[in-house]
Every structure is written in structure tokens, then in C-alpha cells.
C-alpha positions in Angstrom: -108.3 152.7 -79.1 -105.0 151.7 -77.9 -104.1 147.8 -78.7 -104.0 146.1 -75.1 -102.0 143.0 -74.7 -103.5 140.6 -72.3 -101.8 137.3 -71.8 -104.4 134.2 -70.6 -102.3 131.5 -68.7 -103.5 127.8 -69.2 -104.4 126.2 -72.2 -107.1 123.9 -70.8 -110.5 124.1 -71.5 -111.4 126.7 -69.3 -108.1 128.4 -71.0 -109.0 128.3 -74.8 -112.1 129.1 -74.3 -111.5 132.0 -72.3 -109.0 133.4 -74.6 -111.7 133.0 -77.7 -114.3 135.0 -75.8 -111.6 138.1 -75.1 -109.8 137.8 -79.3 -113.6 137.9 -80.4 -115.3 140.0 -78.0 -112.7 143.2 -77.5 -110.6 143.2 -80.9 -108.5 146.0 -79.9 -107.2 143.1 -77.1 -104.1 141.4 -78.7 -104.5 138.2 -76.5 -101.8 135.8 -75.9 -102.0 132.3 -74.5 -99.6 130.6 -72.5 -99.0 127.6 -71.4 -96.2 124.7 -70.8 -98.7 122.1 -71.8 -101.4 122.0 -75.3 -103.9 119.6 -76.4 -103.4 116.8 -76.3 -101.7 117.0 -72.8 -104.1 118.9 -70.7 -105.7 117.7 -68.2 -108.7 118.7 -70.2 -108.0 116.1 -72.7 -109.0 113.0 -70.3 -112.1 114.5 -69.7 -115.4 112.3 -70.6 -116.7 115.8 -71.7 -120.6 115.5 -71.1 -122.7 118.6 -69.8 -124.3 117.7 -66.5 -125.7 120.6 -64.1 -122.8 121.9 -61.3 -123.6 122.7 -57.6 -120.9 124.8 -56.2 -122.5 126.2 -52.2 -121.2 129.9 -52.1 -122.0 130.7 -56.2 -126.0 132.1 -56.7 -128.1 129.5 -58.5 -128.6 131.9 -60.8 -125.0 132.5 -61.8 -124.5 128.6 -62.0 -127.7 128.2 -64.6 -126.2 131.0 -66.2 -122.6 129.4 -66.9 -124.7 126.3 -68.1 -126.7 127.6 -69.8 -124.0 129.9 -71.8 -121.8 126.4 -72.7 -124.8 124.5 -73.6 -125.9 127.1 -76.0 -122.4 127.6 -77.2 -121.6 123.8 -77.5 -125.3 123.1 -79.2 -124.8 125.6 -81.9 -121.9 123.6 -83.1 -123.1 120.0 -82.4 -125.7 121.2 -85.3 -123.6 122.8 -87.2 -120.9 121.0 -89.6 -118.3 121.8 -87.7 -119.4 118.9 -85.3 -117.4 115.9 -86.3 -114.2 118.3 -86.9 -114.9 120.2 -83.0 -115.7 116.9 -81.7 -119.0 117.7 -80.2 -122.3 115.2 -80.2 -125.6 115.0 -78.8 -126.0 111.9 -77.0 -128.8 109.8 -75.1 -128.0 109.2 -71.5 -129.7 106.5 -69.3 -128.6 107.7 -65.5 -130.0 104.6 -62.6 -130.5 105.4 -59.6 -132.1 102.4 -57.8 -134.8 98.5 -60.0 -135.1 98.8 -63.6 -135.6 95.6 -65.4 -132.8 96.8 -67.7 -130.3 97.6 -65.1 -130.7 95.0 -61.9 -130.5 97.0 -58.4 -131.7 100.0 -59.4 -135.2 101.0 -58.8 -135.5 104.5 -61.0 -133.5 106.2 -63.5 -133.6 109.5 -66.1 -133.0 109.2 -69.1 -132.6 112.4 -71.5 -130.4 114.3 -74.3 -127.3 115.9 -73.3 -123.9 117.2 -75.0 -120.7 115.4 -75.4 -117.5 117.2 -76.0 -114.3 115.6 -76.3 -111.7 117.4 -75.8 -108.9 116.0 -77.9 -110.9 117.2 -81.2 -112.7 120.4 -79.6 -109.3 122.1 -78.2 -107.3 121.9 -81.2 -110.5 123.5 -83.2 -110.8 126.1 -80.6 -107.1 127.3 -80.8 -107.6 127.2 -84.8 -110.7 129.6 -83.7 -108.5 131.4 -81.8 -105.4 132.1 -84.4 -108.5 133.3 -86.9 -109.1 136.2 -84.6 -105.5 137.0 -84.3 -104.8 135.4 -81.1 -101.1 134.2 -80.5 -99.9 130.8 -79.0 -96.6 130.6 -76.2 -95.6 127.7 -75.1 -93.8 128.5 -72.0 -93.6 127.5 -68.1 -95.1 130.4 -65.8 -93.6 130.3 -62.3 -94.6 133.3 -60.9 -97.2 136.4 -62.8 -94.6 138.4 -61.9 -92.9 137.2 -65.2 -95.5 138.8 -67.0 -96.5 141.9 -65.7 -94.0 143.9 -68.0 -95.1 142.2 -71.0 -98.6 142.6 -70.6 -101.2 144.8 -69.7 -103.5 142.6 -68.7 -103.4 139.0 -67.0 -106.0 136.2 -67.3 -105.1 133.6 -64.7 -106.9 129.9 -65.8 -104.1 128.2 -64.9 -106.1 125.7 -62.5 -104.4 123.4 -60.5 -101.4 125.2 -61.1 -102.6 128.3 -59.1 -101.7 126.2 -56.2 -98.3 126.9 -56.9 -98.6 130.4 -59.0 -101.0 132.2 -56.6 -100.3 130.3 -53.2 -104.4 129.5 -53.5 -104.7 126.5 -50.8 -108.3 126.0 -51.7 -107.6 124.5 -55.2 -106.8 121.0 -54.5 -106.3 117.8 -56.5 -109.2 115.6 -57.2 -107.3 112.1 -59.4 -109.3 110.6 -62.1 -108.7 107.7 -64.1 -110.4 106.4 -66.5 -110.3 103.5 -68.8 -110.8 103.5 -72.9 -112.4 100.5 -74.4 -113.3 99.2 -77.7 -117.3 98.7 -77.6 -118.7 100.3 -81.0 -121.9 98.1 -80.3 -122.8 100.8 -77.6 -124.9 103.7 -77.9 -126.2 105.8 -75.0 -124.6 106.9 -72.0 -125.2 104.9 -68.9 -124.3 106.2 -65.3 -124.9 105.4 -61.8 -126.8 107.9 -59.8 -124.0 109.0 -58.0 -122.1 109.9 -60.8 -118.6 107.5 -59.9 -119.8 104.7 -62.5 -120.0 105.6 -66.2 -120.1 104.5 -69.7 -119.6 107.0 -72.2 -119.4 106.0 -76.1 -117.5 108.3 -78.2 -116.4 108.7 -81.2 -112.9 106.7 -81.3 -114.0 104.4 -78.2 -115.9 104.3 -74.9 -114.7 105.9 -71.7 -115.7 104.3 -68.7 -114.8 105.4 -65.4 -114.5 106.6 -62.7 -112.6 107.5 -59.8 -113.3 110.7 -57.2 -110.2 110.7 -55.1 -110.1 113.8 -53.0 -105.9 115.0 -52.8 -104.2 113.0 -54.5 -101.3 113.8 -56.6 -101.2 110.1 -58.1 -100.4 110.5 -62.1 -99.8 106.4 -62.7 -102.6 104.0 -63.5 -103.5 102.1 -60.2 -104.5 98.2 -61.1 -106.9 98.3 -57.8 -108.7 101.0 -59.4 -108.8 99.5 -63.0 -110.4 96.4 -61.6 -112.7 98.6 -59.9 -113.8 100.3 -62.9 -114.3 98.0 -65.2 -116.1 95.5 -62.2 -118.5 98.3 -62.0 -118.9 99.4 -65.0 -119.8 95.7 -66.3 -122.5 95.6 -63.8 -124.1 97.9 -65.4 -123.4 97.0 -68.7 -122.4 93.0 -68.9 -121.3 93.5 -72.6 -118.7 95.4 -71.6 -117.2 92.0 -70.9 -116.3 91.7 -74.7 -114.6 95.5 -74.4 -110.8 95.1 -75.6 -109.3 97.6 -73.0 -107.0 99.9 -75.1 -105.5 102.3 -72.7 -105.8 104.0 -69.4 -106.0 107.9 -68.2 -105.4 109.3 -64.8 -105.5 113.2 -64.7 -105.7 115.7 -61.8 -109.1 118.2 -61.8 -108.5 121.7 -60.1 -111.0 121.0 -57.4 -112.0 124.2 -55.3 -114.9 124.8 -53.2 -116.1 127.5 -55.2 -114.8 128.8 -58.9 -112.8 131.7 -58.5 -114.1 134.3 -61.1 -113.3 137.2 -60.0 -110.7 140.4 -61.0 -108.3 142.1 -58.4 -105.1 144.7 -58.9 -101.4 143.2 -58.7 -98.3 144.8 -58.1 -96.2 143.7 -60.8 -92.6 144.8 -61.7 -93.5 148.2 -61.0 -97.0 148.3 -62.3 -100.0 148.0 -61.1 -101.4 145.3 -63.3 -105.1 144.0 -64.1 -105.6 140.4 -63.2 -109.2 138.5 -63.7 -108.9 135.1 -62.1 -110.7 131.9 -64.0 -110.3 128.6 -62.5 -111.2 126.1 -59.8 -114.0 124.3 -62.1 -113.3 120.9 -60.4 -115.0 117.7 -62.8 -116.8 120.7 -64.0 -114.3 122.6 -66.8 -116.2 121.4 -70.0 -120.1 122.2 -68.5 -119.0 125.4 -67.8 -115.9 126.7 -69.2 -118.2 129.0 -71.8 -120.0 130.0 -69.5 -117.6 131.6 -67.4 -115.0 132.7 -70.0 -118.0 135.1 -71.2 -118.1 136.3 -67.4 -114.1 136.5 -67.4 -114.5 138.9 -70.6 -116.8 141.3 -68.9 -114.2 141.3 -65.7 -111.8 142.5 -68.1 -113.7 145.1 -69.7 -114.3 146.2 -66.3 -110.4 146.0 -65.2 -109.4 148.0 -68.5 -112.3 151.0 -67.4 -111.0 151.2 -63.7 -107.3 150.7 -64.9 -106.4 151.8 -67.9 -102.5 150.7 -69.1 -100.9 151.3 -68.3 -100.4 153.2 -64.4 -97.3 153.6 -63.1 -97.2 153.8 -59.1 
């Protein structure tokens, strides 16, 4: 078969992992990612990286369990594998309150289970090693507009996330600013988080992350002191050793919030052509739980665009 060159645009989580699925999945694809940003300056790498359950309105229940369900898999075969420490990916204890435990004061009932933590800063740069293995290729260049690409390429794999404000003119993906503190606090072991999921103490391996903030539009990038205070007031409350924590940094990053993922395939005019384009992005606070899941979808939308359009058609 004819070598196809698809180019995936964002190097996120969502990004990576998408352009794994395609080099693996369809070898006769010679995949290129591209992005102005790697690891360790993605949004991606902030993330606290633990696997909770996603409820987007307009997506079937079943299609959500089946993007968890896909990364969990995914991400559990490693965290048992001995690529764990390298990929950055653990199983963890989390205790989650949601009203009077005698451990946690003011809160009344709680879970507490085994989930997966992946951070980011260890698992992207082990995915994009994944990635070269299969012959993928790495550009690190800005897109402005996919019209850059569309003589390059064959196919397009848009996972640019919050930048397909800009690239696409997509309104519905909007900012949603998170910052988070690190801290040094080796003593602690599980997770911990508040019921509504804005309060959080997660251990890693390096440090803790505690967190959060939810803030709905805004384009803020600096560390705000009102919203440090507010974290770490919190976050002792729920765990009054924290009080000993050495503080050693602070992260404020911008999620791709959207009503809805958008994974989904259309037909773009493109310097001349009519080109292939599978849309994967708008994963909110969501990119880690289900980035597998729906880069395995985004594969299948490009098996799909290659059938109905084969490169390359000339209007």
C-alpha cells in the first residue's frame, strides 16, 4: 500500500498518545507530530494525572466507559510492567471525603479505592521514545493555520486543544486555569480529596501535588498568591501535616475545556486538496483518563477517512 503521511498537531497527552495508536496501528502511515511546545512544557505536564471517571452531557455513557476503560487498561498494563518507574505510572490508594469521618473532621462519608496515577513529566517523554520506535517523526514547529499543512500531508490529526480556538475558530473550547502547588511531604501515602474534586493531595514520586483551582475563562498563566493561600488552607484541613510541607514550586496551566470532546473526522479544503482531517481534543481536566481511549477511536476515524478519501483527490 501506498505510504500515507499524516501529520498529528499537539504534543500533549492527548497528542502522543494519539500519534502512538496511528505509527503502531496502520504502519503503512508515516506519522508526523508537530508541535511548538514538548514535554516538559505542555500543558499536560502540570497535570496531577490520576484516572477518575468523566461525564461529558452530549457523549453516550457507553462511549465514555469505553474511553476509560481503554486508558485504564492501557495505563494498567504498564504500571505492572517494568517500565513503570521509567513511564511514570503507579497505582495508588485514594481516600475521597465527602461529608464526618473521624479521620477527616466535617465530612460524614467517604470512598476509598485503587486508582492509576500518571505523571506526565516521565510518561510523555517514554511515549515519544515509543513513538520514534515505530518510525514516527518529531517537528517542532508553530501551526497557525492547517492550511500550512495540507500540501505536506495527506492526512491531518488535529489535538491541538486549546489551541483550536485559534487554529479552527472552535468557540466552544475555552480556558479552564489550574494551579497547583508542589510540596515536599514523603511521609504521605494515599491520595486524599474532597468530594467535589477542587481540594487534593496527591503524592508522587518526586513530591506531592496539592491543588486545586477550577476557574472557568481565564487566560491567567502567573501564580496568584490568593489562590496559593487557598490551596494550601484547604488542603491542610484535610491533611494538618501538610503544615510541615516545604513548598517547592507552583503550576498554573490552561485545560482545553469544551462541553463535549470533539472526536470526530470531516473533509477540508486545503491548498487545492481536498484533505482528511480527524479532530481530537476538548478533554477539559480530563486528557490523562482518557486520552487512550480516544486516540484508539481517532485511529479508526482515520482508517475510515483514508477508505472514503484516498490521497490524494484533486478537486
Amino acid at each position: 500500500m501506498k505510504t500515507v503521511r499524516v501529520a498529528v498537531v499537539g504534543a500533549g497527552v492527548v497528542g502522543v498518545s494519539t500519534a502512538v495508536c496511528i505509527a503502531e496501528a496502520l504502519p503503512f502511515c508515516a506519522v508526523t507530530l508537530i508541535a511548538d511546545r514538548f514535554s516538559p512544557d505542555t500543558t499536560s505536564d502540570g497535570a496531577a494525572g490520576i484516572l477518575f471517571a468523566a461525564e461529558f452531557p452530549d457523549v453516550p455513557i457507553a462511549t465514555q466507559r469505553r474511553w476509560f476503560r481503554s486508558s485504564f487498561q492501557h495505563l494498567l498494563a504498564i504500571a505492572q510492567s517494568e517500565e513503570a518507574p521509567e513511564a511514570g505510572v503507579t497505582l495508588n490508594d485514594v481516600i475521597i471525603c465527602s461529608a464526618e469521618l473521624r479521620r477527616f473532621p466535617g465530612h460524614a462519608c467517604g470512598q476509598f479505592f485503587t486508582t492509576l496515577k500518571c505523571e506526565c513529566r516521565s510518561y510523555l517523554p517514554w511515549l515519544q521514545r515509543r513513538f520514534r520506535g515505530a518510525g514516527g517523526r518529531v517537528q517542532r514547529r508553530r501551526v497557525d493555520s492547517l492550511q500550512e499543512l495540507g500540501g505536506d500531508f495527506d492526512l491531518l490529526v488535529n489535538c491541538s486543544g486549546l489551541g483550536s480556538r485559534a487554529l479552527l475558530g472552535d468557540m466552544q473550547v475555552e480556558p479552564v486555569r489550574g494551579q497547583v502547588l508542589q510540596v515536599e511531604a514523603p511521609w504521605l501515602q494515599h491520595f486524599i480529596r474532597d468530594g467535589d474534586g477542587k481540594t487534593y493531595i496527591y503524592p508522587g514520586v518526586r513530591s506531592v501535588t496539592i491543588g486545586g483551582t477550577r476557574q472557568v475563562g481565564d487566560w491567567r498563566l502567573e501564580e496568584d498568591q490568593t489562590d496559593t493561600e487557598g490551596i494550601v488552607e484547604r488542603c491542610r484541613r484535610l491533611e494538618p501535616s501538610l503544615s510541615r510541607a516545604k513548598v517547592l514550586g507552583c503550576w498554573v496551566g490552561l485545560r482545553p475545556g469544551r462541553r463535549n470532546p470533539r472526536v470526530e473526522k470531516e473533509l477540508l479544503q486545503l491548498g487545492g486538496c481536498r484533505v482528511p482531517v480527524v479532530h481530537n481534543y476538548g478533554h477539559g481536566g480530563w486528557g490523562v483518563t482518557l486520552a487512550w481511549g480516544t486516540a484508539v477511536d481517532a485511529v479508526e476515524l482515520v482508517r475510515q477517512s483514508l477508505q472514503e478519501t484516498p490521497p490524494r483527490s484533486k478537486l
